[in-house]
Residue frames as a rotation matrix with the C-alpha (Angstrom) as fourth column:
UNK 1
-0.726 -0.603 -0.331 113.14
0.120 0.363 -0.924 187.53
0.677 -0.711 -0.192 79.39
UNK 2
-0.775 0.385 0.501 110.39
-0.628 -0.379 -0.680 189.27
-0.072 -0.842 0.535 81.37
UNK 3
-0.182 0.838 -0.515 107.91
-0.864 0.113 0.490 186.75
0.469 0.534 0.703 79.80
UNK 4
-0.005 -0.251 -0.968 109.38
-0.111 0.962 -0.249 183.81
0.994 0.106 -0.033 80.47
UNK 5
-0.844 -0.536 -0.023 110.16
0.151 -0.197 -0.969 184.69
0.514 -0.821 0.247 83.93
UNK 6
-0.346 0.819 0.457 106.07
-0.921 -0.203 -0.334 186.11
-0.181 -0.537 0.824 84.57
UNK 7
0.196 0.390 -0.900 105.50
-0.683 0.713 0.160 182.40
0.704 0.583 0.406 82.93
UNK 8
-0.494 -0.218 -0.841 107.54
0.235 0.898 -0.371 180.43
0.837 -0.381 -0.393 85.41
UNK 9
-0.900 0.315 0.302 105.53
-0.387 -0.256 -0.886 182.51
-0.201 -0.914 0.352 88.50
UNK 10
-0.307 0.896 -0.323 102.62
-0.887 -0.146 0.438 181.61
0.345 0.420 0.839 86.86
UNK 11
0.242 0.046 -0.969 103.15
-0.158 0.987 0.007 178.17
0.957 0.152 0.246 86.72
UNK 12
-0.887 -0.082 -0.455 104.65
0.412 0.309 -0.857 177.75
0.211 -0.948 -0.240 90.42
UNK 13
-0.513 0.744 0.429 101.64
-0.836 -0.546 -0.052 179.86
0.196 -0.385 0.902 91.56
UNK 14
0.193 0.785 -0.589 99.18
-0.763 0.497 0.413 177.59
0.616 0.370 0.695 89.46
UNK 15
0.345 0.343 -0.874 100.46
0.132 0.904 0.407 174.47
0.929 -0.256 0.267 91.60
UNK 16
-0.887 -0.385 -0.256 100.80
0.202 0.176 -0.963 176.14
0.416 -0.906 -0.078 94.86
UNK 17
-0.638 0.758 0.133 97.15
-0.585 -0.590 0.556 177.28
0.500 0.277 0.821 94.65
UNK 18
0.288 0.802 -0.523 95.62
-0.425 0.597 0.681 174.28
0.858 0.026 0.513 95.05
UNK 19
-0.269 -0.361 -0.893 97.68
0.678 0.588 -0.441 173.56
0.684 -0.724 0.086 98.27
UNK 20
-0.890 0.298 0.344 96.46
-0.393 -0.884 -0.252 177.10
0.229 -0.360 0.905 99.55
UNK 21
0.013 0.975 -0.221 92.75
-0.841 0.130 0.525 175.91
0.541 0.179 0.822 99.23
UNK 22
0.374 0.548 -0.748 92.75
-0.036 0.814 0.579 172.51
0.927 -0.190 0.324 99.98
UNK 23
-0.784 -0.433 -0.445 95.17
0.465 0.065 -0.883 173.17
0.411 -0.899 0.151 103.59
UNK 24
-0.788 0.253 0.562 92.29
-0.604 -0.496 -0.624 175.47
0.120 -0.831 0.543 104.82
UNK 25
-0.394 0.413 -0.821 90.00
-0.628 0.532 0.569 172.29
0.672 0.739 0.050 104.53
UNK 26
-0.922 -0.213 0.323 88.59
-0.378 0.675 -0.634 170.19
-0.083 -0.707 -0.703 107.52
UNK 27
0.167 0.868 -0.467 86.22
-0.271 0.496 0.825 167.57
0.948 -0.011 0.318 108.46
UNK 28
-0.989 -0.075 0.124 85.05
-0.144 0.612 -0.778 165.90
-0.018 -0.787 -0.616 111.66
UNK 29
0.009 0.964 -0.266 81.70
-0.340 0.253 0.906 164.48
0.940 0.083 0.330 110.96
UNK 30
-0.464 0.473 0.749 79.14
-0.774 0.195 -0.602 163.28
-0.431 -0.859 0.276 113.89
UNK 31
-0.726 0.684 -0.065 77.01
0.535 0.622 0.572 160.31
0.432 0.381 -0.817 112.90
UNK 32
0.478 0.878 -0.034 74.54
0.732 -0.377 0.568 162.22
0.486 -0.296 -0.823 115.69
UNK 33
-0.997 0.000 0.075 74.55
-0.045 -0.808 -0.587 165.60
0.061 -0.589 0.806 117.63
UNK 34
-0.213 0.888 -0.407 72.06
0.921 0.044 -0.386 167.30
-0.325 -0.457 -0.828 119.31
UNK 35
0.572 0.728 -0.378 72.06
0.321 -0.623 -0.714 169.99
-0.755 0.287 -0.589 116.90
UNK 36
-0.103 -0.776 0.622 73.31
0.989 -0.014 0.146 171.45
-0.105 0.631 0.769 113.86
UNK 37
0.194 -0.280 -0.940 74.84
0.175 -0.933 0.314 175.05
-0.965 -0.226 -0.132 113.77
UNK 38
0.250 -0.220 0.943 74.77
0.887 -0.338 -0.315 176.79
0.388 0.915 0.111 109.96
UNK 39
-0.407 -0.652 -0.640 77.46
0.588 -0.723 0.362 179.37
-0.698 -0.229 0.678 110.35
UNK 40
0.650 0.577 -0.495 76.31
0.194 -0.755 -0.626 182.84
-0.735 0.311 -0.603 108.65
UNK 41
-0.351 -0.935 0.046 77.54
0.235 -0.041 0.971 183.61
-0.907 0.351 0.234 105.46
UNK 42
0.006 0.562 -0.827 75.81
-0.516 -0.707 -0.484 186.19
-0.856 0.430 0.286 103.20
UNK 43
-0.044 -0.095 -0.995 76.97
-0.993 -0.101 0.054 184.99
-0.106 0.990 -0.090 99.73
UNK 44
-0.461 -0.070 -0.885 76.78
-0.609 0.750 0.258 180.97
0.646 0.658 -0.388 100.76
UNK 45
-0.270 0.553 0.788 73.83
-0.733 0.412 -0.540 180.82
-0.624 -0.724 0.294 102.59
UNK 46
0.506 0.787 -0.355 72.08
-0.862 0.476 -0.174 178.66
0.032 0.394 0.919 100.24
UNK 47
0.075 -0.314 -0.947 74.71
-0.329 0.888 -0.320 176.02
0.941 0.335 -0.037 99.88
UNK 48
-0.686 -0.428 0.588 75.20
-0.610 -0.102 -0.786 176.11
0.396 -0.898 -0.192 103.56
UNK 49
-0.265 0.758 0.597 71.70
-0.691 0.282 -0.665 175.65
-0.672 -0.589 0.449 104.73
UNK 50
0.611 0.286 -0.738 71.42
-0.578 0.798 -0.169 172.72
0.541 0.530 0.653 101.91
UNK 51
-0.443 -0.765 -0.467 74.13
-0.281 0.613 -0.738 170.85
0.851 -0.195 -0.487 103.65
UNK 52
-0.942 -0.110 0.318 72.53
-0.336 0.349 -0.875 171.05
-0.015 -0.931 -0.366 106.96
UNK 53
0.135 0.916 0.379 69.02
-0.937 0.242 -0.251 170.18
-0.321 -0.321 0.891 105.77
UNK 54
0.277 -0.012 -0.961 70.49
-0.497 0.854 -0.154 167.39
0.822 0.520 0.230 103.82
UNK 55
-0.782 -0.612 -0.119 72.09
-0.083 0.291 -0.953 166.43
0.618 -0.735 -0.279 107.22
UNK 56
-0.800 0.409 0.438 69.04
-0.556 -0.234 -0.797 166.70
-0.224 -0.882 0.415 108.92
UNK 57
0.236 0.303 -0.923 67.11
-0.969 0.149 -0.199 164.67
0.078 0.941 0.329 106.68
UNK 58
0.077 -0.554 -0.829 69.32
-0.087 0.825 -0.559 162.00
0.993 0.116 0.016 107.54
UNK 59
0.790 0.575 -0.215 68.45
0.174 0.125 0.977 162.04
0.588 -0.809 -0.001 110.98
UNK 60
-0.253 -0.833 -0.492 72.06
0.668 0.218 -0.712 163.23
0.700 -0.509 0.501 112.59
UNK 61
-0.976 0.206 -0.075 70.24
-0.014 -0.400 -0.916 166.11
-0.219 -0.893 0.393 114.82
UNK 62
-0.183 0.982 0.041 66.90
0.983 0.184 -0.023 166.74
-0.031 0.036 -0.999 115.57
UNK 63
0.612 -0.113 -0.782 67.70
0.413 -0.798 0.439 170.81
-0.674 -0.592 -0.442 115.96
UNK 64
0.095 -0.436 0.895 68.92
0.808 -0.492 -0.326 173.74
0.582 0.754 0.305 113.21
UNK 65
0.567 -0.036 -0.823 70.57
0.331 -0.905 0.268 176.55
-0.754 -0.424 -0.502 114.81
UNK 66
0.336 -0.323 0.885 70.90
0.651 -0.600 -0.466 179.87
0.681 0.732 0.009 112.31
UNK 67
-0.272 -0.336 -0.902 72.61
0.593 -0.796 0.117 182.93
-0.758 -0.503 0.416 113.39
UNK 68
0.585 0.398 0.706 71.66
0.804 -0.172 -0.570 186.01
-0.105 0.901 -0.420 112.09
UNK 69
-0.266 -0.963 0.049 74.47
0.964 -0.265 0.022 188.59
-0.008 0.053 0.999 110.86
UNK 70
-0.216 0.189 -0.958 72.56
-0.224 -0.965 -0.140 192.07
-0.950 0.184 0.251 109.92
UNK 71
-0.899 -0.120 -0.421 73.04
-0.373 -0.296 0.879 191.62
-0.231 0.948 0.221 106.38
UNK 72
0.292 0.931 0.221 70.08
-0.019 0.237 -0.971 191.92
-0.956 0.279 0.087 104.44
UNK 73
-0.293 -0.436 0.851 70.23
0.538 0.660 0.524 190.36
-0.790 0.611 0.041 100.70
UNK 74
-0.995 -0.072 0.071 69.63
0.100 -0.650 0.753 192.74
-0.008 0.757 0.654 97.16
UNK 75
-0.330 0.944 -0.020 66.09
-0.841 -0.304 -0.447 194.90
-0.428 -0.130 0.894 96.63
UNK 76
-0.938 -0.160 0.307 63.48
0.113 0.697 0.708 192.17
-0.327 0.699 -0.636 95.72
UNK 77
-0.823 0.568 0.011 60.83
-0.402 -0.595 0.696 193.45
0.402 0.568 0.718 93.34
UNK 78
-0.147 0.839 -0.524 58.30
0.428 0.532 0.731 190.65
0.892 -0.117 -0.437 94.55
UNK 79
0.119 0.321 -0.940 58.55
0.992 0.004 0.127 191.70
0.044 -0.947 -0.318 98.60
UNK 80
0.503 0.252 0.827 59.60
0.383 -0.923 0.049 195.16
0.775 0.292 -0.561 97.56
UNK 81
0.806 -0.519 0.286 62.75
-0.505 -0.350 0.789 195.16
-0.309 -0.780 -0.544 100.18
UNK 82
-0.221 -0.897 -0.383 65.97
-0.508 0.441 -0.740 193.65
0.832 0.032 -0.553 100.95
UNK 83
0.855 0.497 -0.146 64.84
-0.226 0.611 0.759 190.69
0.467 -0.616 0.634 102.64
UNK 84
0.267 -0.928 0.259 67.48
-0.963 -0.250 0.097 189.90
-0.025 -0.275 -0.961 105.24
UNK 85
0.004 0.309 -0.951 69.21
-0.774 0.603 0.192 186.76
0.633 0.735 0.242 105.33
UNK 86
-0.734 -0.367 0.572 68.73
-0.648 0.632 -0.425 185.53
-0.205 -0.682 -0.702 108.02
UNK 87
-0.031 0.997 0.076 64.94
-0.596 0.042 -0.802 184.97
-0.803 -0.070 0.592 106.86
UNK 88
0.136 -0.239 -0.961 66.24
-0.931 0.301 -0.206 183.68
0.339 0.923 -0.182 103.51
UNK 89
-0.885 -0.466 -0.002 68.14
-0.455 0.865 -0.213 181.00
0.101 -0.188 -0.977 105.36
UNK 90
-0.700 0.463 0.544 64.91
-0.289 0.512 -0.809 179.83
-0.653 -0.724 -0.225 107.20
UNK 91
0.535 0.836 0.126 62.86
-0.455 0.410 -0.791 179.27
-0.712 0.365 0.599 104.20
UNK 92
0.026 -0.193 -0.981 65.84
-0.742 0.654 -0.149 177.44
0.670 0.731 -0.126 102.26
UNK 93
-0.924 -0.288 0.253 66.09
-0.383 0.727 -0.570 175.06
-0.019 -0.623 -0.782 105.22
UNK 94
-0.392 0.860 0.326 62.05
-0.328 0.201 -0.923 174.80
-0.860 -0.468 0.203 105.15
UNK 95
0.484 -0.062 -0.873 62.11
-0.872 0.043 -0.487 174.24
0.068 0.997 -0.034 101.31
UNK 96
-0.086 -0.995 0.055 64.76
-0.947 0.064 -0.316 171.71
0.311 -0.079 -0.947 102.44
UNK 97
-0.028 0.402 -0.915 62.89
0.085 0.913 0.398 169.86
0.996 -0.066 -0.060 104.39
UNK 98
-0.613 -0.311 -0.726 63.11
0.630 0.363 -0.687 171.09
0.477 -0.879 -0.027 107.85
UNK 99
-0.127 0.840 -0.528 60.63
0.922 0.296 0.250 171.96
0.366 -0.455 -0.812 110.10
UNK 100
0.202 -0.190 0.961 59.51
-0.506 -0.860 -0.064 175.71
0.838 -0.474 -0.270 111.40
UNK 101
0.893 0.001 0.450 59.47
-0.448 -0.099 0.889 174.12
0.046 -0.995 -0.088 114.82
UNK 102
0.588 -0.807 0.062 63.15
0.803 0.591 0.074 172.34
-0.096 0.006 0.995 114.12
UNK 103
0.035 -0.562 0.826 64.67
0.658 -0.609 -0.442 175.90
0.752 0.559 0.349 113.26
UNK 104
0.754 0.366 -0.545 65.92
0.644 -0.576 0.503 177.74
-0.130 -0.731 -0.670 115.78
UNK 105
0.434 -0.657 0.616 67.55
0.380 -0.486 -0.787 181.16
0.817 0.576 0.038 115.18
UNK 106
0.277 -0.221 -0.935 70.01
0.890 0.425 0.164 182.13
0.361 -0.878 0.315 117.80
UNK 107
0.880 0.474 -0.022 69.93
0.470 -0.878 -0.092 185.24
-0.063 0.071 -0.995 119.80
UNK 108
0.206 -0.656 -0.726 71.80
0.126 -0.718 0.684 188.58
-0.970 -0.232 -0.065 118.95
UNK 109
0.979 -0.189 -0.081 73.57
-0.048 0.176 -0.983 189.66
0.200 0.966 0.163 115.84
UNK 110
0.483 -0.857 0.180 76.90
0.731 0.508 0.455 187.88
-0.481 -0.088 0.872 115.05
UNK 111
0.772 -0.582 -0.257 79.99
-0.590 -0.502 -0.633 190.01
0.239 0.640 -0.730 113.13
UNK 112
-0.116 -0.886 -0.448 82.14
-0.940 0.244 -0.238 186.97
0.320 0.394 -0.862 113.44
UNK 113
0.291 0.258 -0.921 82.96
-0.206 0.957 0.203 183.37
0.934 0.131 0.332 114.11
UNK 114
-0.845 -0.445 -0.297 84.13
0.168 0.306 -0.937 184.03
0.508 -0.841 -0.184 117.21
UNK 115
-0.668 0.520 0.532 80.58
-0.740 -0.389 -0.549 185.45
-0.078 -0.760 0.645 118.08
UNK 116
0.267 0.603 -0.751 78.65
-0.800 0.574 0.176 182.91
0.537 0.554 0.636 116.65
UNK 117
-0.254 -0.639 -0.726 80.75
0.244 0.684 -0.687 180.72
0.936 -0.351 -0.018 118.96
UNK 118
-0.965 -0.251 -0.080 80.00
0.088 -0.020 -0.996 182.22
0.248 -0.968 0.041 121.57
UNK 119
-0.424 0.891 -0.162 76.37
-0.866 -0.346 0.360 182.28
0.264 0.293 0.919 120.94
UNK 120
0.212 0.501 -0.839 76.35
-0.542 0.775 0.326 178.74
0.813 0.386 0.436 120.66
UNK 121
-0.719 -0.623 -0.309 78.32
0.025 0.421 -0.907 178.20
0.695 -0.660 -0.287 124.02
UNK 122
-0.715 0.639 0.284 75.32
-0.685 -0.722 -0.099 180.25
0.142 -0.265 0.954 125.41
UNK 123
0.126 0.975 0.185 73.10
-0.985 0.146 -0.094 178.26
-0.119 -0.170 0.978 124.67
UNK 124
-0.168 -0.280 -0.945 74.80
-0.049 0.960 -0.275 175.00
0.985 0.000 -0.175 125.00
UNK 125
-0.965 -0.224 -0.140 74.96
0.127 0.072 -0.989 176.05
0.232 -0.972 -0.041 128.81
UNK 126
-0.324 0.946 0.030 70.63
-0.943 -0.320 -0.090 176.56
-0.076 -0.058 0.995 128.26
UNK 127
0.474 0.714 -0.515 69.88
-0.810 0.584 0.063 173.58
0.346 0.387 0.855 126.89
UNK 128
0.223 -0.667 0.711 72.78
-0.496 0.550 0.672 171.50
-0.839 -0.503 -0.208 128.09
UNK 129
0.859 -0.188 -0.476 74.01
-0.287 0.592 -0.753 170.32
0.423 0.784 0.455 124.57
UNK 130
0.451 -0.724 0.522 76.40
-0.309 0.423 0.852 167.93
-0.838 -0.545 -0.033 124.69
UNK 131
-0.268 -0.491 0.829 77.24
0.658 0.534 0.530 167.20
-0.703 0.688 0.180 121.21
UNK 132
0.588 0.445 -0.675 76.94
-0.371 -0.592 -0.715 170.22
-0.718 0.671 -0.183 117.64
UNK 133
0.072 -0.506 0.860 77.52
0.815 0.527 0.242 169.69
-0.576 0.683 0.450 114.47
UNK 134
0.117 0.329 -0.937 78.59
-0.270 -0.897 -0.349 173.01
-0.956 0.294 -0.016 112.05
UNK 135
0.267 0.195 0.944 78.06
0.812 0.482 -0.329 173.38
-0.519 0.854 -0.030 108.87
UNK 136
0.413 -0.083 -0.907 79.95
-0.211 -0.977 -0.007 176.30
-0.886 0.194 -0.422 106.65
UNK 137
0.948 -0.127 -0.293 81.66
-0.318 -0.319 -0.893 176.66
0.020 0.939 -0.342 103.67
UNK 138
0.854 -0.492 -0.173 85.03
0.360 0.796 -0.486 174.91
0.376 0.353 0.857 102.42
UNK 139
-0.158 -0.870 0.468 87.55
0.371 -0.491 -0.788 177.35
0.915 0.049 0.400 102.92
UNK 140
0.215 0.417 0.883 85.89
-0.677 -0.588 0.443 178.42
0.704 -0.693 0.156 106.49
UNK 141
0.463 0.111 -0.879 86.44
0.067 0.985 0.160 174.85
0.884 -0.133 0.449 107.94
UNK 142
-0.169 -0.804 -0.570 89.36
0.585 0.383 -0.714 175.21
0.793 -0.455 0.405 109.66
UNK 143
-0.771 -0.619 0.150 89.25
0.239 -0.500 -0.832 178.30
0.590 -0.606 0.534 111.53
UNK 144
0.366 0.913 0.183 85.54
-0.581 0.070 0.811 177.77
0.727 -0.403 0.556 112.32
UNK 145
0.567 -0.099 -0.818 86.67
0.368 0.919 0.144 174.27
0.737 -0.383 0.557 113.34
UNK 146
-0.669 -0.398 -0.628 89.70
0.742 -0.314 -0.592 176.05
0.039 -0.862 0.505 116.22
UNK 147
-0.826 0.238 0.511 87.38
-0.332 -0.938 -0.099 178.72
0.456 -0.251 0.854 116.73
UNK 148
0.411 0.911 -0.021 84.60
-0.476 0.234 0.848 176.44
0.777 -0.338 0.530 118.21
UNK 149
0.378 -0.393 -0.838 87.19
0.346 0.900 -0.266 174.42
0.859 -0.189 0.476 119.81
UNK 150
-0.669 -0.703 0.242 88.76
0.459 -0.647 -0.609 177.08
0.585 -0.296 0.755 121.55
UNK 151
-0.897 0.164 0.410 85.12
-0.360 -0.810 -0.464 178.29
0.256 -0.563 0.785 122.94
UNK 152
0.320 0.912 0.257 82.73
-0.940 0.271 0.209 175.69
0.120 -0.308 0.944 123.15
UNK 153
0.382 -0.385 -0.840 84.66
0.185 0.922 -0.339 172.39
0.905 -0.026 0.424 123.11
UNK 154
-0.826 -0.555 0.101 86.05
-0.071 -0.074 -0.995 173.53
0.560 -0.828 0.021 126.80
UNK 155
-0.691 0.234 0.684 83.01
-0.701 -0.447 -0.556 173.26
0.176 -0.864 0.473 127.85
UNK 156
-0.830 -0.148 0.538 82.65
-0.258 0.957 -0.135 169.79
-0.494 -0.251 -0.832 127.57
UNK 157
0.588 0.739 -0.330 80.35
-0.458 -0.033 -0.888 170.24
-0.667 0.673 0.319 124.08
UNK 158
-0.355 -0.496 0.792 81.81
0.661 0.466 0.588 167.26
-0.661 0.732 0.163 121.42
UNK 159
0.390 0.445 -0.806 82.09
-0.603 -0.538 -0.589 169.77
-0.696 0.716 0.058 118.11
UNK 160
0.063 0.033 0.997 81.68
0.737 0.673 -0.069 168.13
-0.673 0.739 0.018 114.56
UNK 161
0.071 -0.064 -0.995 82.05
-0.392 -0.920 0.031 169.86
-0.917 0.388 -0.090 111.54
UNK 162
-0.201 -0.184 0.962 81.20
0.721 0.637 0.273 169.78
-0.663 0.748 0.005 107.82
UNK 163
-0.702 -0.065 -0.709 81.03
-0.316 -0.864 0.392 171.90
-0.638 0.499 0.586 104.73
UNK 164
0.498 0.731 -0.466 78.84
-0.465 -0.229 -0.855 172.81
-0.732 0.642 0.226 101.96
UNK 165
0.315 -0.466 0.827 80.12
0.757 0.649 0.077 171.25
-0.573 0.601 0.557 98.51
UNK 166
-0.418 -0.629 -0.656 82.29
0.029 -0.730 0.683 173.09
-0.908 0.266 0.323 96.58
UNK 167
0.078 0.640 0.765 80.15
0.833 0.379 -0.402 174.81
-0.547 0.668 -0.504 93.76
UNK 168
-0.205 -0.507 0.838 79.14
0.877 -0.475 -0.072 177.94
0.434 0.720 0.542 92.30
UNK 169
0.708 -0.179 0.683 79.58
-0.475 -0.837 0.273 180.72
0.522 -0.517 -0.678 95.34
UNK 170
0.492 -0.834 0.251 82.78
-0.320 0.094 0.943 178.25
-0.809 -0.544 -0.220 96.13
UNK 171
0.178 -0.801 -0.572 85.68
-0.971 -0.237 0.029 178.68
-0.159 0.551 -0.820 94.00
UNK 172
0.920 -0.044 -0.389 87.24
0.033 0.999 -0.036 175.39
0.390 0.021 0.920 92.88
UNK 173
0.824 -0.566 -0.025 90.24
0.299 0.398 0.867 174.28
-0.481 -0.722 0.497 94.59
UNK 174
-0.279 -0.851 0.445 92.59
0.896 -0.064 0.439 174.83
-0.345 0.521 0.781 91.54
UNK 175
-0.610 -0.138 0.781 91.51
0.502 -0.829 0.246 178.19
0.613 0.542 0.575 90.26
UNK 176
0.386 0.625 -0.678 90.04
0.922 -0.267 0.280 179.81
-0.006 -0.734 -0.680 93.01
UNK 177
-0.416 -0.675 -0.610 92.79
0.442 -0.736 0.513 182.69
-0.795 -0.056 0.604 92.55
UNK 178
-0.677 0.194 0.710 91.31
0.734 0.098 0.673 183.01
0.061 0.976 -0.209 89.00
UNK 179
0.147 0.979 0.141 87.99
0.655 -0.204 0.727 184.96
0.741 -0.015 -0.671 90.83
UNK 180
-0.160 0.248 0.956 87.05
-0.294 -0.936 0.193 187.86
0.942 -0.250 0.223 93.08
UNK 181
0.655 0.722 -0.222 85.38
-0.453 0.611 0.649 185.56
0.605 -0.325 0.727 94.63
UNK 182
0.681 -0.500 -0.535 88.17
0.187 0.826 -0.532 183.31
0.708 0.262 0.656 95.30
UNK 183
-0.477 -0.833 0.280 90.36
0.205 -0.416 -0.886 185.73
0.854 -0.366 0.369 96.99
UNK 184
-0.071 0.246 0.967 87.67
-0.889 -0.455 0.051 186.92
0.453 -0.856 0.251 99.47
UNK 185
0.685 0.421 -0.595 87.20
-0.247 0.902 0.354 182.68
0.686 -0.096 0.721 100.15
UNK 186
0.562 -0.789 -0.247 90.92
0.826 0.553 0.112 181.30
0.049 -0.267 0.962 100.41
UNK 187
-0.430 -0.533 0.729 93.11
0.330 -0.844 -0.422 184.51
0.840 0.059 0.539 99.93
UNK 188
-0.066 0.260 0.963 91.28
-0.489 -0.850 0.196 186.43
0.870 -0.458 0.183 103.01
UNK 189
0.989 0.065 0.129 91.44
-0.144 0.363 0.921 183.55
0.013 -0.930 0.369 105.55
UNK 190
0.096 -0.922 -0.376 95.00
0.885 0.252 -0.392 183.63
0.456 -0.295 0.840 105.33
UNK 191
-0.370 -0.144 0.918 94.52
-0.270 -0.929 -0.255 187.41
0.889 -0.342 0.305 106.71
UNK 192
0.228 0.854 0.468 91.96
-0.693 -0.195 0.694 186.25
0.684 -0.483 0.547 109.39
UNK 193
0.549 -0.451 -0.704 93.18
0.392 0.883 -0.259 183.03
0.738 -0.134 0.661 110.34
UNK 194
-0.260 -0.848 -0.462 96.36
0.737 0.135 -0.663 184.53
0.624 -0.513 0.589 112.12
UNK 195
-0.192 0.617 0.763 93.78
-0.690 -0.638 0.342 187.46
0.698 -0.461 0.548 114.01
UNK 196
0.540 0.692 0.478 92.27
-0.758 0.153 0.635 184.81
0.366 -0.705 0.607 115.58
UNK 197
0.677 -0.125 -0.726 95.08
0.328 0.934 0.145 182.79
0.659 -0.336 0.673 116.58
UNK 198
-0.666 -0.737 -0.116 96.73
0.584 -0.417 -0.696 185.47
0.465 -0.531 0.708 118.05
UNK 199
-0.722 0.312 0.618 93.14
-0.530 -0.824 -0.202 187.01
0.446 -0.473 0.760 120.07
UNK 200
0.215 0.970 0.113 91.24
-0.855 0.131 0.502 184.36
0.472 -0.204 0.858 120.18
């Protein structure tokens, strides 16, 4: 009885999963902005900062803005440290194809998307942007996407938004539960999420 019974949770689980994952999902592409924002994210910088050089490349800004979190990345024998990543980011984006003088890293350290927002309001009111595009990870979309909206879209900045492809440092949609990984992705923005719609 108790099998059958952990079998049928399984099995509803298994096909509510993939509605878990694919609801925290958004887009709003730009064809152009006047800059693209790669949201920090230790474990998917690389896929990140491919998306926005591949985006830059393609001529939709002319302008990478990185943020840099604190977090520095495992000991590496060649530099003999823990290079941090914010530095990482800037030489996959230059590896990428974007310029040192196209990279700009923005000031302060971030410890969330709400700072990182507000970073970027900052310096929308410097430069007068009028149009960003971000770029983060799948499962980050949304609450990136009302968390800019909520603090730089009021100030009359048009925000775009796009993600990294789902690979390998992003769960797949249907078995994302399956991984460690997974849970901190899709499983931990259902914790966060409602934080920041109720503070932010």
């Amino acid at each position: 009885m108790f099998t059958a019974v952990a079998g049928l949770l399984i099995a509803v689980w298994a096909l509510i999963a993939p509605f878990l994952s694919r609801r925290l999902i958004v887009e709003r592409p730009l064809e152009r902005a006047d800059a693209i924002l790669v949201l920090s994210g230790s474990a998917a910088y690389k896929e990140r900062t491919a998306k926005a050089a591949e985006l830059y490349r393609k001529g939709v800004a002319p302008i990478v803005f990185i943020t840099n979190d604190g977090e520095r990345a495992a000991w590496d024998s060649g530099e003999q440290g823990n290079p941090p990543f914010v530095e990482l980011e800037q030489r996959e984006l230059l590896a990428g194809g974007v310029p040192p003088d196209a990279i700009t890293v923005l000031p302060g350290v971030v410890t969330g998307t709400d700072i990182e927002a507000k970073a970027l309001a900052a310096e929308a009111d410097k430069h007068e942007l009028s149009s960003v595009l971000i770029v983060t990870s799948a499962y980050h979309t949304r609450r990136a996407l009302w968390t800019f909206d909520r603090i730089v879209a009021k100030k009359g900045v048009v925000i775009g938004i796009e993600h990294a492809p789902i690979g390998d440092r992003t769960p797949s949609l249907n078995w994302w539960w399956l991984s460690i990984r997974g849970w901190q992705m899709v499983g931990l923005e259902y914790v966060k999420s409602p934080v920041y719609w109720a503070f932010y």
